[in-house]
C-alpha positions in Angstrom: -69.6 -46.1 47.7 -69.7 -42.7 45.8 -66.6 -41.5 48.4 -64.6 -44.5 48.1 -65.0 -44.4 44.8 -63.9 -40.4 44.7 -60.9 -41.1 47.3 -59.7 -43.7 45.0 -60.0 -41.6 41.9 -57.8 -38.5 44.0 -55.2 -41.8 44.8 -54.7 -41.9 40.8 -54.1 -38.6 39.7 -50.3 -37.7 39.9 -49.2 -34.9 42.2 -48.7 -32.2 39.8 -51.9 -32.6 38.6 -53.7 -32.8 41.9 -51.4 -29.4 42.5 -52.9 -28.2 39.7 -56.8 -28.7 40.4 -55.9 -27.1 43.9 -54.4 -24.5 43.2 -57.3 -23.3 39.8 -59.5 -23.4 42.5 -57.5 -21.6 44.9 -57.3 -19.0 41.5 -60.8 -19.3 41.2 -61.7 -18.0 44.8 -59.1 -15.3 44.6 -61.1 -13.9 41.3 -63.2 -12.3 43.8 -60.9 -9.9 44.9 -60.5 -9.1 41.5 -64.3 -8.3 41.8 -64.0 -6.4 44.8 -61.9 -3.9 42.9 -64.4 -4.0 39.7 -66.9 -2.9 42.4 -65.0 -0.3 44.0 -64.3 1.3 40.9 -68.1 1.1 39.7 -69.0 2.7 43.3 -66.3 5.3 42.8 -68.3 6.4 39.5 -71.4 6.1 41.3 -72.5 3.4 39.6 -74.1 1.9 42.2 -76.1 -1.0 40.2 -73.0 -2.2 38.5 -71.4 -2.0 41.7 -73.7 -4.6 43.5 -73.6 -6.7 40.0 -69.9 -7.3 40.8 -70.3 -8.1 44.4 -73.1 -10.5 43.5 -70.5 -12.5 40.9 -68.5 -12.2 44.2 -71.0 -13.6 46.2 -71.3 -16.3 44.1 -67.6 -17.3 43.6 -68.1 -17.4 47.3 -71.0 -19.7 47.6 -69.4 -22.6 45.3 -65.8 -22.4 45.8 -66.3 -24.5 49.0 -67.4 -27.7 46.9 -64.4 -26.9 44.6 -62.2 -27.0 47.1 -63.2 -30.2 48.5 -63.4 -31.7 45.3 -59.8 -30.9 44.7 -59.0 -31.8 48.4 -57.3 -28.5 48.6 -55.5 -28.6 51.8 -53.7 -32.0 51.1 -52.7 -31.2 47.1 -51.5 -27.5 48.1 -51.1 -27.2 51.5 -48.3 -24.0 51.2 -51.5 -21.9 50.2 -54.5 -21.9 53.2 -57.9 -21.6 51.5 -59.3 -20.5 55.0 -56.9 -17.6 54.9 -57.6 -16.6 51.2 -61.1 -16.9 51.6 -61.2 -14.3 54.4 -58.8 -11.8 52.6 -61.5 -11.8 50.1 -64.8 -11.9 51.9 -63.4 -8.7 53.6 -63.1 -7.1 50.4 -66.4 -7.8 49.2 -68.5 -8.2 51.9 -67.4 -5.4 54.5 -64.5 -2.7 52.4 -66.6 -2.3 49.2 -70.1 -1.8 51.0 -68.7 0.6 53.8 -66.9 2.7 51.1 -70.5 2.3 49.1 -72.6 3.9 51.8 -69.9 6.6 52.6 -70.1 7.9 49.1 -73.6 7.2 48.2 -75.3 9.5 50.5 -77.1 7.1 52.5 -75.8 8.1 55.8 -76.1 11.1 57.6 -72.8 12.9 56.7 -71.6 14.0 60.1 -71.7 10.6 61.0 -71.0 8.7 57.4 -66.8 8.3 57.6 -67.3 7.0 61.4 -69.9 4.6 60.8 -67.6 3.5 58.0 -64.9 3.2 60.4 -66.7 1.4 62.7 -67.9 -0.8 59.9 -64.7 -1.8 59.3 -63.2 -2.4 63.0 -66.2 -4.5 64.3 -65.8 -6.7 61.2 -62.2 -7.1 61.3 -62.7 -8.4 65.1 -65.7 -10.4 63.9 -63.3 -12.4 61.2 -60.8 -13.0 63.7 -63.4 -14.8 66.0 -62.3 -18.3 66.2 -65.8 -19.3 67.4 -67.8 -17.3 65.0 -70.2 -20.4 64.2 -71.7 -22.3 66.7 -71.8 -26.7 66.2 -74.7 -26.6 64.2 -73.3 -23.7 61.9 -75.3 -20.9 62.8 -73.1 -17.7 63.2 -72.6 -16.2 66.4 -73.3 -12.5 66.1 -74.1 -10.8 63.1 -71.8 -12.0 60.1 -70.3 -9.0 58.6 -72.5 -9.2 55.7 -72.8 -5.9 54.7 -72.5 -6.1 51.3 -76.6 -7.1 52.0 -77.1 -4.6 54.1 -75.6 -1.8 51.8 -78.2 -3.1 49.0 -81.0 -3.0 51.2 -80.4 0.2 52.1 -79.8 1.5 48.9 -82.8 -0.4 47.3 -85.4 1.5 50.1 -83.9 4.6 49.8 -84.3 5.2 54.3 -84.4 8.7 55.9 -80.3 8.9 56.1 -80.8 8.6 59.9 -82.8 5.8 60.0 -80.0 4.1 58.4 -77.6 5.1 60.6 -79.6 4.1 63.6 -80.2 0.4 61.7 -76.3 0.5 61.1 -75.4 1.4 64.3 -78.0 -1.6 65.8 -76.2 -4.0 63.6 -72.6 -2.8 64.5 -73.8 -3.8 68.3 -75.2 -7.4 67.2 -72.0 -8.5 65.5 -70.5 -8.4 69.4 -74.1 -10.3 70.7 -74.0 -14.2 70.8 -77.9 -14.2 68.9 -77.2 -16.5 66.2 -77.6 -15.9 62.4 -78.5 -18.5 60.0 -75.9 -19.8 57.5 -78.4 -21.0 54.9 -76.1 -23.9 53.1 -75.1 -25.1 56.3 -78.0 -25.3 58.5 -80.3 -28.2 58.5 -83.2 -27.1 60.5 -85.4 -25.5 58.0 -83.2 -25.6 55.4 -85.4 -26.4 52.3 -87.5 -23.3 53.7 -84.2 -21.2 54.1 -82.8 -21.8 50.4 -86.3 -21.2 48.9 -86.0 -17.6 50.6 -82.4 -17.3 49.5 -83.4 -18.3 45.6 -86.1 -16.1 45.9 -83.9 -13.4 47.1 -81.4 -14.1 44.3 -83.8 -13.3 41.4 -85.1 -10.3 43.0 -81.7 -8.8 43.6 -81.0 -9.5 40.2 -84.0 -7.8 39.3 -83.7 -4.9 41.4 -80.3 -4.3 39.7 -81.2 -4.5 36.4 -83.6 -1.5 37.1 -80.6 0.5 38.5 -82.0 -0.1 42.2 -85.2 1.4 41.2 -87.6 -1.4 40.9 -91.7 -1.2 41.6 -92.2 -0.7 45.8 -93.7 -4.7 45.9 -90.4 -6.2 44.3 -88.3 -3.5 47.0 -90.6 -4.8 50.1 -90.5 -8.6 48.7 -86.6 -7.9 48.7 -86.7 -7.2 52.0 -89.0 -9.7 53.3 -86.6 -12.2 52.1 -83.4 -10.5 53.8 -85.7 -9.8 57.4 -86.5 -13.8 57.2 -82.5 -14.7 56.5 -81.6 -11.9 59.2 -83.8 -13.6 61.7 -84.6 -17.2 61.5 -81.7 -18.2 63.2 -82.4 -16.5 66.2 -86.0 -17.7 66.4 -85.1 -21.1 65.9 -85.3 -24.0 68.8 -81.4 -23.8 70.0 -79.4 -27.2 69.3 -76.5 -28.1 70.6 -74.1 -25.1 70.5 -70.8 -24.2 71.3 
């Protein structure tokens, strides 16, 4: 009832208008990239707290533009402008560029080895984005998702041995290429209400953690963590469904 009602409501509004919601939201999504450069800038001044404060807005611009979009019925009202295209542009930004650039500068890896990691960083996700079976049929991601904005806060939030890092970079530069699956935790339905508790509970400590400048007690750091090990590994220890 709710969706006729909604398909009946899109039926009134007049094309321009329907352009017009589309395309706001297809603005809305692009403000990312605007946050990607915020961020860059803030890491470029070694602000590094700031820096993940911006890719967090980012992240969240991320996480609700989806419902926007389908609210607007995007790729009907403004079909010269692809969403899927957009959205990619800026999820490279903010969740590969920015943190690779980050952990160049901010001295958490090795230096010898620092610009290639980067590098590597870069490649394996630009392949990675370009994977047109990156999700499997129940929406778990094949291979490890490029999300290294994460990874860049963890590793600047437990402060590693620089080598250790590399090695835990290095491991995760090889998954993105190995068909273990990775949770999406909107998507998901197998444990989800379990999932988002984790991801709510990693939201406010992230939030924390970057209001003390990345310095936060050890418990909050390790409770961090916990929350990012569960999200980094659920999918692969869950019962397989039917995938692709």
């Amino acid at each position: 009832m709710a969706k006729a009602r909604a398909a009946a409501k899109k039926r009134t509004l007049s094309p321009r208008i329907s352009f017009a919601r589309a395309y706001a939201v297809h603005l809305f999504t692009a403000l990312g990239g605007a946050c990607a450069l915020m961020a860059l800038v803030a890491a470029t001044e070694r602000n590094f707290a700031i820096m993940f404060a911006w890719l967090g807005v980012a992240l969240v611009i991320d996480g609700i533009d989806g419902t926007f979009a389908r609210a607007a019925d995007v790729t009907r009202a403004a079909p010269r402008w692809s969403g899927d295209v957009l959205d990619f542009v800026v999820d490279f930004t903010t969740y590969v560029f920015v943190p690779a650039y980050a952990l160049v500068i901010g001295g958490i890896l090795p230096s010898p080895v620092a610009l290639p990691l980067a590098a590597a960083i870069i490649v394996s996700s630009a392949l990675y984005f370009a994977d047109r079976e990156m999700k499997t049929s129940d929406h778990h991601f094949k291979g490890f998702p490029a999300l290294w904005n994460g990874v860049a806060f963890h590793l600047f939030l437990l402060k590693l041995d620089t080598w250790i890092a590399a090695v835990l970079v290095v491991l995760l530069i090889v998954l993105t290429f190995v068909p273990i699956r990775f949770v999406h935790p909107m998507r998901v339905v197998k444990l989800r209400a379990l999932t988002l508790g984790v991801v709510v509970a990693w939201a406010a400590l992230t939030i924390y953690a970057v209001y003390r400048n990345l310095s936060p007690e050890p418990l909050a750091a390790w409770a961090t963590t916990a929350c990012g090990v569960y999200l980094l590994t659920i999918g692969a220890l869950m019962p397989r469904g039917r995938d692709a």
